[in-house]
N, C-alpha and C positions, 0 to 999 in steps of 0.2 A: 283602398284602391278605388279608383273613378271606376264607375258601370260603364258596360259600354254604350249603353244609349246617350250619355251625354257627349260622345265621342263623332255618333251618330247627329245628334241635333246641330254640333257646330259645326258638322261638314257638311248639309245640309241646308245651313243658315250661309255659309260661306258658297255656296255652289250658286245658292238661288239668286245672291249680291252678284256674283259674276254676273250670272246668266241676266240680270238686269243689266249693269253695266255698260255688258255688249250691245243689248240691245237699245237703250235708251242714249247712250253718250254720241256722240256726233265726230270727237276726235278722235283720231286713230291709236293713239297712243295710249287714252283710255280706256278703248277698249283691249290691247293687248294686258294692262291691268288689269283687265275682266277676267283676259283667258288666264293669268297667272292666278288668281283666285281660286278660278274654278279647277286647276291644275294642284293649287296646295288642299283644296278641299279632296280629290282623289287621294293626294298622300296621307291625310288625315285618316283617311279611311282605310287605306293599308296598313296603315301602324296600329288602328286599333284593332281590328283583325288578327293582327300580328301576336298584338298583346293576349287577345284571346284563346292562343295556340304559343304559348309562351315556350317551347322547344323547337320551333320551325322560327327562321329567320327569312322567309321567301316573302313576306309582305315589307320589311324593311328594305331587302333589294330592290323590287319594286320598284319602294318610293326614292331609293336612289336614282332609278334608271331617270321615272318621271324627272327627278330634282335635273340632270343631266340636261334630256331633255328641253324643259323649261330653260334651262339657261340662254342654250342654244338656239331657242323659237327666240327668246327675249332677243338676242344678239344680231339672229339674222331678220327680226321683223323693224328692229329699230333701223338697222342698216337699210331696209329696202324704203322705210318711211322719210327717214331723209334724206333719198336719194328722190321717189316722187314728190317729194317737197322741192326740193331742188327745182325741178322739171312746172310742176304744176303750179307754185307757190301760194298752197293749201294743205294743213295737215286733215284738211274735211273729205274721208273717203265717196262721199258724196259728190264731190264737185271733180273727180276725176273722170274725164267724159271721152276720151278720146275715139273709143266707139262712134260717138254720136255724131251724127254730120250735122 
């Protein structure tokens, strides 16, 4: 059986990628691939927990709910993105100004 710290380190490794991602990428759509990362790194961490208490099944729901979830962030974040693309013709959440006078 894998330890659980190796379960730990790739969810971990995969959180920290997101959370760069996010921060460093400039298209919007890249970083929604950031949040999904950081999203299955959470579910990683449910199921090994899960595993560690191998008669409770509540960290697998969980990560169904998140998996749910994600779907649905993915679904409506792609729909709002091309729709200000549409609008602004920029997937660069930067250059969306309309705020600004």
């Amino acid at each position: 059986m894998i330890p659980l710290e190796h379960y730990l380190i790739l969810s971990s490794i995969l959180f920290s990628l997101g959370i760069m991602i996010v921060i460093i990428k400039q298209n919007a759509i890249a970083v929604l691939l950031g949040l999904e990362l950081m999203l299955n790194a959470a579910n990683i961490n449910l199921v090994a927990f899960n595993l560690a208490h191998p008669h409770r099944l509540d960290g697998q729901l969980f990560a169904l709910f998140v998996i749910i979830v994600a779907a649905c962030e993915a679904a409506v974040g792609l729909a709002i993105i091309l729709r200000v693309y549409q609008f602004f013709h920029s997937p660069v959440p930067d250059d969306i100004n309309i705020l600004k006078d």
